[in-house]
N, CA, C and O atoms as a GROMACS GRO file, in nm:
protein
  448
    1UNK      N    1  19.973  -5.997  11.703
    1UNK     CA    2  20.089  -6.007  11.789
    1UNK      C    3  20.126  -6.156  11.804
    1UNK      O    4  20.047  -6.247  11.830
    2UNK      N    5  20.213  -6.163  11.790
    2UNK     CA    6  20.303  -6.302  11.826
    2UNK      C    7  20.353  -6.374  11.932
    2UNK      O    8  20.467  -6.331  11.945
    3UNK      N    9  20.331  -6.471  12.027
    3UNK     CA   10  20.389  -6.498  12.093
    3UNK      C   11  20.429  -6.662  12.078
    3UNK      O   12  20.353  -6.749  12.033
    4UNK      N   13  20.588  -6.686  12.134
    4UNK     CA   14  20.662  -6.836  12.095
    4UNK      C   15  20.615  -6.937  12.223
    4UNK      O   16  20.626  -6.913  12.343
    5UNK      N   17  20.576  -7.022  12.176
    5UNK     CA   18  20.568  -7.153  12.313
    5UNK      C   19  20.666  -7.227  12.302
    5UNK      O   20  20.723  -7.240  12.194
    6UNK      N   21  20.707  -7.292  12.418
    6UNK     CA   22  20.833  -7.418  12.371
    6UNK      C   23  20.769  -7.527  12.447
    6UNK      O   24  20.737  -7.508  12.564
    7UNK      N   25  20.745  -7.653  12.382
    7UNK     CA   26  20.750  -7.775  12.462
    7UNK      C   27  20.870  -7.920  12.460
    7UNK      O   28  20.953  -7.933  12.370
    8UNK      N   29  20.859  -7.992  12.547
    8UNK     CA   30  20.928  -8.125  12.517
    8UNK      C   31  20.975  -8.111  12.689
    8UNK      O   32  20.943  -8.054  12.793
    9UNK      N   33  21.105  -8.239  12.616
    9UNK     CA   34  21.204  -8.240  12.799
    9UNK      C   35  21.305  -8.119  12.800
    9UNK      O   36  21.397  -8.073  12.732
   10UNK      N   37  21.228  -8.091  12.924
   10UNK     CA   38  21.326  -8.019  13.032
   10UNK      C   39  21.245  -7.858  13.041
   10UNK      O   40  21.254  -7.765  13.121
   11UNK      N   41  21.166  -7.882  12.917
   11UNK     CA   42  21.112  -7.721  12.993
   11UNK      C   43  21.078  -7.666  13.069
   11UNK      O   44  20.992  -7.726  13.134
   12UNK      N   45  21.107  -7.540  13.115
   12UNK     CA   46  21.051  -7.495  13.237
   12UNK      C   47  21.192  -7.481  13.337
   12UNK      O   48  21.238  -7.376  13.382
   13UNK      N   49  21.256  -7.646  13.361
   13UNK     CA   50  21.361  -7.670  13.412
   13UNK      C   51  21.496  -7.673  13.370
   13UNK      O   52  21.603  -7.660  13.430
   14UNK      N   53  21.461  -7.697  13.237
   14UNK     CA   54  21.656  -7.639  13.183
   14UNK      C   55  21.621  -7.575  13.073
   14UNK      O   56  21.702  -7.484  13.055
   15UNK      N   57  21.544  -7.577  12.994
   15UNK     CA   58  21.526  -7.483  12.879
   15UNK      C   59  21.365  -7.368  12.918
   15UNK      O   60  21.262  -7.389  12.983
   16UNK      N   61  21.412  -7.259  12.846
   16UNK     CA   62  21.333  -7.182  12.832
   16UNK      C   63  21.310  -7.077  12.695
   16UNK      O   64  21.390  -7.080  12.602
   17UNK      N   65  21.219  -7.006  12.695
   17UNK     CA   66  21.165  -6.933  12.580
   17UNK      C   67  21.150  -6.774  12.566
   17UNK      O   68  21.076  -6.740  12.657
   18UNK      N   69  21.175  -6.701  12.518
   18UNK     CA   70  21.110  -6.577  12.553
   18UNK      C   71  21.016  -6.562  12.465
   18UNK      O   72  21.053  -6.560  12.348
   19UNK      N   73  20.890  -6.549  12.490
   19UNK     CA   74  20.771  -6.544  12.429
   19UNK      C   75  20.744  -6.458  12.303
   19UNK      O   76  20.676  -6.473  12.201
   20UNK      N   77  20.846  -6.337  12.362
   20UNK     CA   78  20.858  -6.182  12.275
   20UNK      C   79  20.942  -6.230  12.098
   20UNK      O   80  20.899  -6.204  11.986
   21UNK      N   81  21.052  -6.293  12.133
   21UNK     CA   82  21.128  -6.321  12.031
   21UNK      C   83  21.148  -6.436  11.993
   21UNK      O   84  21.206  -6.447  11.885
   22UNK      N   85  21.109  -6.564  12.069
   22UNK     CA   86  21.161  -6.728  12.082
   22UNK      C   87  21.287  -6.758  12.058
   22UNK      O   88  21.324  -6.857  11.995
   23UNK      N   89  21.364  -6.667  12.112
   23UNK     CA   90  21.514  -6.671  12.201
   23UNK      C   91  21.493  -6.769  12.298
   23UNK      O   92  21.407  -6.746  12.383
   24UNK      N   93  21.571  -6.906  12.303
   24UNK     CA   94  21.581  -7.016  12.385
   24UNK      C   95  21.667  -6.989  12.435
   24UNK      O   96  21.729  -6.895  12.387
   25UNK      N   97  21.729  -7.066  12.581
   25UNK     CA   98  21.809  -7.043  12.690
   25UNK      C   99  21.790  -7.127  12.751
   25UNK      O  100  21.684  -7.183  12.779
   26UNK      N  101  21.959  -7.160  12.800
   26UNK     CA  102  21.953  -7.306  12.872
   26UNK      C  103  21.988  -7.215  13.014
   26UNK      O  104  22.065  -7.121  13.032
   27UNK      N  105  21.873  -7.302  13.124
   27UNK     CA  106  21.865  -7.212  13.235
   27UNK      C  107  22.027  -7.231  13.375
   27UNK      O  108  22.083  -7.162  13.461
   28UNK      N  109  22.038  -7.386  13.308
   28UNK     CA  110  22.126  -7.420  13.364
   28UNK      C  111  22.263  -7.446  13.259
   28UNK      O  112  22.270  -7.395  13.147
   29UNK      N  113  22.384  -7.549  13.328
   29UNK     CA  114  22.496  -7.617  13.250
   29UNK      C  115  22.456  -7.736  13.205
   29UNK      O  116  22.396  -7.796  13.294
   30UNK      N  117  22.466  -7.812  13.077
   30UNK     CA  118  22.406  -7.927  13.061
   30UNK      C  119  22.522  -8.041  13.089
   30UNK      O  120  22.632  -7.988  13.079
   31UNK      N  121  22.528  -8.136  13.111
   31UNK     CA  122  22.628  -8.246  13.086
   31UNK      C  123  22.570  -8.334  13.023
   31UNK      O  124  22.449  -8.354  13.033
   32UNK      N  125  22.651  -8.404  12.943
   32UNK     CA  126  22.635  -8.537  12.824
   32UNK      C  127  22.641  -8.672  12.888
   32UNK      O  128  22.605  -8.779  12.840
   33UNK      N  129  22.707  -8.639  13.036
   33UNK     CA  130  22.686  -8.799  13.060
   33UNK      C  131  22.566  -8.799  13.135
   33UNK      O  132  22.528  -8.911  13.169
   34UNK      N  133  22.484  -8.685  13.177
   34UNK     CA  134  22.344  -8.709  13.280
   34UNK      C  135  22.247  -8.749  13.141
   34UNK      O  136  22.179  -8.851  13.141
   35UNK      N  137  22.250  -8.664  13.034
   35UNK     CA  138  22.170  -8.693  12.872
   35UNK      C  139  22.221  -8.629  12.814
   35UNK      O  140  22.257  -8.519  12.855
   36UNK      N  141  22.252  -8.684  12.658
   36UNK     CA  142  22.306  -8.636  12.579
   36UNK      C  143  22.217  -8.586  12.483
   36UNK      O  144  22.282  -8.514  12.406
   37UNK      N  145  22.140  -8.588  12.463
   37UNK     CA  146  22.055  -8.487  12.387
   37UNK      C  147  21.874  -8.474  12.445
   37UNK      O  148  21.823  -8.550  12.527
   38UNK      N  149  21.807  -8.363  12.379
   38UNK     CA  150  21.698  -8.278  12.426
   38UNK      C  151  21.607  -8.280  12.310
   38UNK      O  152  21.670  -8.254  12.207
   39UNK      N  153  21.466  -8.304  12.286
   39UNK     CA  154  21.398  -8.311  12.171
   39UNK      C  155  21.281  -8.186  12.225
   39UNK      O  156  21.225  -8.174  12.334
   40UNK      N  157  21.273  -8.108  12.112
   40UNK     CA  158  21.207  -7.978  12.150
   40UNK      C  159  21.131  -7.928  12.066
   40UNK      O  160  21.146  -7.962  11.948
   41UNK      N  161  21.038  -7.843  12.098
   41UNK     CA  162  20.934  -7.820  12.001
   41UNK      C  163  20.915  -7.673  12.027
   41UNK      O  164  20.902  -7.633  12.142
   42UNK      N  165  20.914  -7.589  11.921
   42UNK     CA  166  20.888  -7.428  11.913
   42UNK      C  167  20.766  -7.436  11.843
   42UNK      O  168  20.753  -7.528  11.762
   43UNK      N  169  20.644  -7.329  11.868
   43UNK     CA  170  20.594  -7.279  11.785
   43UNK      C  171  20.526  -7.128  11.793
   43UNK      O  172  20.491  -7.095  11.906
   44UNK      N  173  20.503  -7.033  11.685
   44UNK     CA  174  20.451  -6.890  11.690
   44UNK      C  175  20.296  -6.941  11.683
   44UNK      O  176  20.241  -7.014  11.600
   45UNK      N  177  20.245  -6.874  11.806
   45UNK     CA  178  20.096  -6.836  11.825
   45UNK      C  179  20.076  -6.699  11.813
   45UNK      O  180  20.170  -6.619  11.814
   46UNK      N  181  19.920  -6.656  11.797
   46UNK     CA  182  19.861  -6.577  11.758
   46UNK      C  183  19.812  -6.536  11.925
   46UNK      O  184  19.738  -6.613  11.987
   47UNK      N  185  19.860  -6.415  11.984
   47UNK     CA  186  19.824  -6.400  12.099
   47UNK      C  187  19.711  -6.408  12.142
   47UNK      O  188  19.674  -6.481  12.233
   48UNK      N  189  19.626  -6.312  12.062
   48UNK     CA  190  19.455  -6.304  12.074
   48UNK      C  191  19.345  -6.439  12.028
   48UNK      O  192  19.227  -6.469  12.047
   49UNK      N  193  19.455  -6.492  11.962
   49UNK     CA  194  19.302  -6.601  11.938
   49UNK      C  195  19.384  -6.757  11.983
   49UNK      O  196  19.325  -6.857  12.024
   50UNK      N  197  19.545  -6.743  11.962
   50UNK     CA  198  19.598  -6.875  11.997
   50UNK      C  199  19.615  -6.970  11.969
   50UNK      O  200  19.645  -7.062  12.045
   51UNK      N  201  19.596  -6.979  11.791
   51UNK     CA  202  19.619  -7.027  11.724
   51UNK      C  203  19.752  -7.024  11.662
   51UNK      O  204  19.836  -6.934  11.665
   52UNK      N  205  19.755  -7.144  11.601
   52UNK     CA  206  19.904  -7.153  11.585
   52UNK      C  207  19.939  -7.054  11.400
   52UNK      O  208  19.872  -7.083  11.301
   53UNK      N  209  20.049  -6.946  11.398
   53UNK     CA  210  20.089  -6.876  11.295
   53UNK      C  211  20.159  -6.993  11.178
   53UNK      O  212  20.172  -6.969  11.058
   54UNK      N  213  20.198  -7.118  11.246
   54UNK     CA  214  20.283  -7.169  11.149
   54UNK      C  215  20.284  -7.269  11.184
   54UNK      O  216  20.220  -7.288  11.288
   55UNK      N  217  20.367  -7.413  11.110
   55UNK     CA  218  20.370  -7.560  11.182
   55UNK      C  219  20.471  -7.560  11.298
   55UNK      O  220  20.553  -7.470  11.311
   56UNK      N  221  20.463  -7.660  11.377
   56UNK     CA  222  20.544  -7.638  11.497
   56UNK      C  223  20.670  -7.681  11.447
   56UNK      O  224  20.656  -7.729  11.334
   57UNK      N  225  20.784  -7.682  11.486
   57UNK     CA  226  20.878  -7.734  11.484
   57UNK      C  227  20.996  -7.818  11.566
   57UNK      O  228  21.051  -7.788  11.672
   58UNK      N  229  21.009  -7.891  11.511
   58UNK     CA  230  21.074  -7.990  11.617
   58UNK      C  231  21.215  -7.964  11.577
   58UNK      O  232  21.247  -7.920  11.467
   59UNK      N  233  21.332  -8.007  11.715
   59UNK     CA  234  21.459  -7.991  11.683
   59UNK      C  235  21.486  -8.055  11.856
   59UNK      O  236  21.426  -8.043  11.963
   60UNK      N  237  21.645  -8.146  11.798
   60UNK     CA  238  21.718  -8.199  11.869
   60UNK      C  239  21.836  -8.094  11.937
   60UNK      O  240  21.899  -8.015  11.865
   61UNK      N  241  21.855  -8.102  12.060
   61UNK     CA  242  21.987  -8.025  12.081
   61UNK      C  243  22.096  -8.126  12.104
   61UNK      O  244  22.084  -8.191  12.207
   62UNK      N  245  22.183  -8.148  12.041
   62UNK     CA  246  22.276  -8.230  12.106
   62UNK      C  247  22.390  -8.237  12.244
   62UNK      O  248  22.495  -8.204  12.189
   63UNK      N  249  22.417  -8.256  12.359
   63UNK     CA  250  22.514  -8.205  12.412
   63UNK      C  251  22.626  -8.229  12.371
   63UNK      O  252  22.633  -8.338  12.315
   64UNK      N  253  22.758  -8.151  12.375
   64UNK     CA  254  22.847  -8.143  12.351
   64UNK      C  255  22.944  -8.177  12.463
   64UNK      O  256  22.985  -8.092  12.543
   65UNK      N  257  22.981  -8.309  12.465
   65UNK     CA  258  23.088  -8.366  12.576
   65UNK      C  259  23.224  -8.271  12.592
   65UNK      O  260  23.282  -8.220  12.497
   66UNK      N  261  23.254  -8.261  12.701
   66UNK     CA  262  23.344  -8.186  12.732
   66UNK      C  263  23.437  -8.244  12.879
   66UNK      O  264  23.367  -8.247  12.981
   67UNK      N  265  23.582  -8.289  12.898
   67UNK     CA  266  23.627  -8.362  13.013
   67UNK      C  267  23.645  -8.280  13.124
   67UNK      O  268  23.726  -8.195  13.161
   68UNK      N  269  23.474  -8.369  13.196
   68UNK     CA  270  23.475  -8.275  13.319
   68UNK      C  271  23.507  -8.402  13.438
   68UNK      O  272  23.472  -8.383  13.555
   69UNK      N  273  23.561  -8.503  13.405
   69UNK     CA  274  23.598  -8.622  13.521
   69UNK      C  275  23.772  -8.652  13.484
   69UNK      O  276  23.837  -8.756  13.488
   70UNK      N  277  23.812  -8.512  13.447
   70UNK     CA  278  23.931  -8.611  13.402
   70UNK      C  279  24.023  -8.689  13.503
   70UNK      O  280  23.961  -8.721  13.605
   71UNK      N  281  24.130  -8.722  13.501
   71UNK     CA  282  24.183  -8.814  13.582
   71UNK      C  283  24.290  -8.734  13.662
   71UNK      O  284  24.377  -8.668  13.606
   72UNK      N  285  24.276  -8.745  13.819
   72UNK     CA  286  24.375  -8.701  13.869
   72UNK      C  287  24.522  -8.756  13.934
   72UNK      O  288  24.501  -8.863  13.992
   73UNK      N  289  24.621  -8.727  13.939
   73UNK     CA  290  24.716  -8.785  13.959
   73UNK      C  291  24.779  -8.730  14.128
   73UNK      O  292  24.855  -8.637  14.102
   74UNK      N  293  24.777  -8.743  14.227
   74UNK     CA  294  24.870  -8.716  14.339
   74UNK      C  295  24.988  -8.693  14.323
   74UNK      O  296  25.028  -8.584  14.365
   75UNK      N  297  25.066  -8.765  14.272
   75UNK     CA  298  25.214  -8.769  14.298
   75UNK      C  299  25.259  -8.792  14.147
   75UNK      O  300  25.187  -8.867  14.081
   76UNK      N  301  25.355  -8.745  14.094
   76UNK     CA  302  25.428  -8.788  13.994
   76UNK      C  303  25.519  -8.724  13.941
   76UNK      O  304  25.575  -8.653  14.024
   77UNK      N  305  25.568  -8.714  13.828
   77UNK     CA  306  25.540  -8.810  13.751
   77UNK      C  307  25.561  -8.934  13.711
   77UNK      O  308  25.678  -8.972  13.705
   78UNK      N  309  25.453  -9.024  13.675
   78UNK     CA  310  25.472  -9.160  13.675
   78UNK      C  311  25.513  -9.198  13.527
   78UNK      O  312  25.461  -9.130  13.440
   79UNK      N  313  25.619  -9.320  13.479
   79UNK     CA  314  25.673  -9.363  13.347
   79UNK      C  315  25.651  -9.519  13.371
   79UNK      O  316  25.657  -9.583  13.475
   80UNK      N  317  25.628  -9.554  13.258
   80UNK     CA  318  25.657  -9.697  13.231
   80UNK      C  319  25.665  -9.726  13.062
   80UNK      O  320  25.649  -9.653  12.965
   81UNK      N  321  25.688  -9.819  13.072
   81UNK     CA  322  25.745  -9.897  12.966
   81UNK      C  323  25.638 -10.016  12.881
   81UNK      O  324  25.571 -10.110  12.924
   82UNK      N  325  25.659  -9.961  12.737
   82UNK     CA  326  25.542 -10.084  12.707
   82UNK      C  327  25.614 -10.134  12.544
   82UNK      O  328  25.624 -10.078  12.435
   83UNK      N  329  25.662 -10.288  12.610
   83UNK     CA  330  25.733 -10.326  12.445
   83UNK      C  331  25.658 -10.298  12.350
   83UNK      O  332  25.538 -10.272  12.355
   84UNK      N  333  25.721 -10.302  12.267
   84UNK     CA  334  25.713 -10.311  12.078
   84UNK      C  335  25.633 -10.407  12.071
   84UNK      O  336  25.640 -10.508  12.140
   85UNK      N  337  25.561 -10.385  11.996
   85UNK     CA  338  25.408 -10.528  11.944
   85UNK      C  339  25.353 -10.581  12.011
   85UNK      O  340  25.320 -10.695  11.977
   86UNK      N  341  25.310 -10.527  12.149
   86UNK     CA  342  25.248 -10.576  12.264
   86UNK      C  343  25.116 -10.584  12.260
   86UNK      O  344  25.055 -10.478  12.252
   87UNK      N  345  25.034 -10.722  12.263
   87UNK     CA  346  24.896 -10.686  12.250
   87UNK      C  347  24.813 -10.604  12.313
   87UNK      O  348  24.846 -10.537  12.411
   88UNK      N  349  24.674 -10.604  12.249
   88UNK     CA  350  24.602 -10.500  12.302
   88UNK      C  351  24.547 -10.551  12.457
   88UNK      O  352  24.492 -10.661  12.467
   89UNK      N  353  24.562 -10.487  12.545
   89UNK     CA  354  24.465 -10.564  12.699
   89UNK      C  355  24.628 -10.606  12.778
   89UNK      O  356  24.620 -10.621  12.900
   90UNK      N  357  24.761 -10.622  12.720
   90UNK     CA  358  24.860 -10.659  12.786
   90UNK      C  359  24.900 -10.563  12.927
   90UNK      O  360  24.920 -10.442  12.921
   91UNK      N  361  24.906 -10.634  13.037
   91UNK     CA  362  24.919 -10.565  13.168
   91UNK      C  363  25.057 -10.461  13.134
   91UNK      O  364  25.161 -10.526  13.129
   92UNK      N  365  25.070 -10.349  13.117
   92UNK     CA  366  25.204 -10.264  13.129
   92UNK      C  367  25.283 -10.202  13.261
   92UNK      O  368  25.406 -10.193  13.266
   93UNK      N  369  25.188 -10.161  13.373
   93UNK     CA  370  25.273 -10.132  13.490
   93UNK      C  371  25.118 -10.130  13.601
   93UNK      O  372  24.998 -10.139  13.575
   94UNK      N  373  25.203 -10.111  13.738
   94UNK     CA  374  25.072 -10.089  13.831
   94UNK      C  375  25.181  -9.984  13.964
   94UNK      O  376  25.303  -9.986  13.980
   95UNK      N  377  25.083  -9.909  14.031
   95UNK     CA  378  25.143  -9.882  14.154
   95UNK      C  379  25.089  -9.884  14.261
   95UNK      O  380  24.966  -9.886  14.250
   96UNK      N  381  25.124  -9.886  14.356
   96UNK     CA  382  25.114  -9.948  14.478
   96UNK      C  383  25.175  -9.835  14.602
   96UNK      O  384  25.286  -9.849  14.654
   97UNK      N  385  25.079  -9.722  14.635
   97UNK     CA  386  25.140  -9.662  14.720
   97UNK      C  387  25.092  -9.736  14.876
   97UNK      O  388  25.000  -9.814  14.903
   98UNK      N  389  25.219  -9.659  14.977
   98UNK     CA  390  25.154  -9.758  15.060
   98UNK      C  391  25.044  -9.745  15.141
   98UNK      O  392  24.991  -9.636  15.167
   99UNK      N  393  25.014  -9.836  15.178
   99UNK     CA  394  24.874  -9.875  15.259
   99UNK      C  395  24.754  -9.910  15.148
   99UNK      O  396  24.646  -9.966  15.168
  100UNK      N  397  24.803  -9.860  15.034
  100UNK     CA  398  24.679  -9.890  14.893
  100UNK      C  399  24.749 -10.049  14.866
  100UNK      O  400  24.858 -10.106  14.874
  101UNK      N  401  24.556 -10.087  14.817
  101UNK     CA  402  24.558 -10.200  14.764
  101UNK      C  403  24.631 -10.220  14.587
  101UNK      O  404  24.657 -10.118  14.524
  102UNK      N  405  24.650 -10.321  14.543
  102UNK     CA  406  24.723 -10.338  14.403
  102UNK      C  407  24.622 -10.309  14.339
  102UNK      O  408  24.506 -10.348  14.353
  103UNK      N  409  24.704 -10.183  14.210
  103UNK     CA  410  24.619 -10.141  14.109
  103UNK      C  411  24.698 -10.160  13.968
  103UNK      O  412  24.819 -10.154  13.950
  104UNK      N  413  24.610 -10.182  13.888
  104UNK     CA  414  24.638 -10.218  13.760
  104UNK      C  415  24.661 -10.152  13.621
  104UNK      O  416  24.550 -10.130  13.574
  105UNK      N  417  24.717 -10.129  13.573
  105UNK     CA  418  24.679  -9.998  13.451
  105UNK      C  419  24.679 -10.100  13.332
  105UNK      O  420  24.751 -10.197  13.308
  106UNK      N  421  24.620 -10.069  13.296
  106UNK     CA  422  24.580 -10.119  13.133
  106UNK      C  423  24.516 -10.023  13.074
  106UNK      O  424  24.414  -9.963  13.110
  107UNK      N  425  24.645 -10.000  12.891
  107UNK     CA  426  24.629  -9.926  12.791
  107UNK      C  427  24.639  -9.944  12.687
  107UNK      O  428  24.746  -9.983  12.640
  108UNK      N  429  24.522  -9.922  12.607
  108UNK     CA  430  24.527  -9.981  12.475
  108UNK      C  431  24.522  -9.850  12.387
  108UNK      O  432  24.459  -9.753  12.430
  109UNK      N  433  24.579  -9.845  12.278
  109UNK     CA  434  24.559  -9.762  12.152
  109UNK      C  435  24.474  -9.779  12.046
  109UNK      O  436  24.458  -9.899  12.027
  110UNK      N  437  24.422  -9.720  11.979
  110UNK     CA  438  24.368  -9.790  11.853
  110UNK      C  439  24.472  -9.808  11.707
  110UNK      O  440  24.536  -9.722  11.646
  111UNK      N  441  24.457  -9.969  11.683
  111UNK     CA  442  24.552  -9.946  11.518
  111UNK      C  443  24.528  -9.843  11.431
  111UNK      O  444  24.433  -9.765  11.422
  112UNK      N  445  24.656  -9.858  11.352
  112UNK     CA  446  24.626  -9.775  11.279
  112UNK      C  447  24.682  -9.796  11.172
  112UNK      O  448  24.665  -9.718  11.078
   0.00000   0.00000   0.00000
């Protein structure tokens, strides 16, 4: 009879195993900006004696970023204007609602 172990980070606490099949499961939601990836180790033991059936195996999970801070806006919509051949880092607009302090927007593109 067979049973799967899993070791590395997070087991126990975000990843888990089912012993029966070594079906993994993330217990929780992961995010990429707390860590972006997980180094993990499976292997089939031999129930009765506990020895290992095969070499262990190692594997990375990567997280997959997804925009969960995106940016919110109050009021708008807001426009501005940004000349033709304007360098990169050039101040383009700011707003100033009241009682707020001066804010700045700066936007750059990448060439292309």
């Amino acid at each position: 009879m067979v049973k799967y172990t899993l070791s590395g980070e997070g087991v126990g606490s975000i990843f888990t195993i089912e012993p029966s099949t070594g079906d993994i499961h993330a217990l929780r939601s992961l995010d990429r900006e707390e860590k972006p990836y997980y180094t993990l180790r499976a292997q089939a033991v031999d129930v009765l004696t506990g020895r290992p059936l095969e070499p262990e195996s190692e594997f990375i999970i990567k997280v997959q970023d997804i925009n969960d801070n995106e940016p919110r806006f109050l009021e708008g919509p807001y426009s501005a204007s940004v000349p033709e051949m304007s360098p990169v880092g050039e101040f383009t607009s700011h707003y100033v609602p009241d009682g707020w302090v001066f804010d700045t927007v700066r936007k750059s593109w990448p060439q292309s």
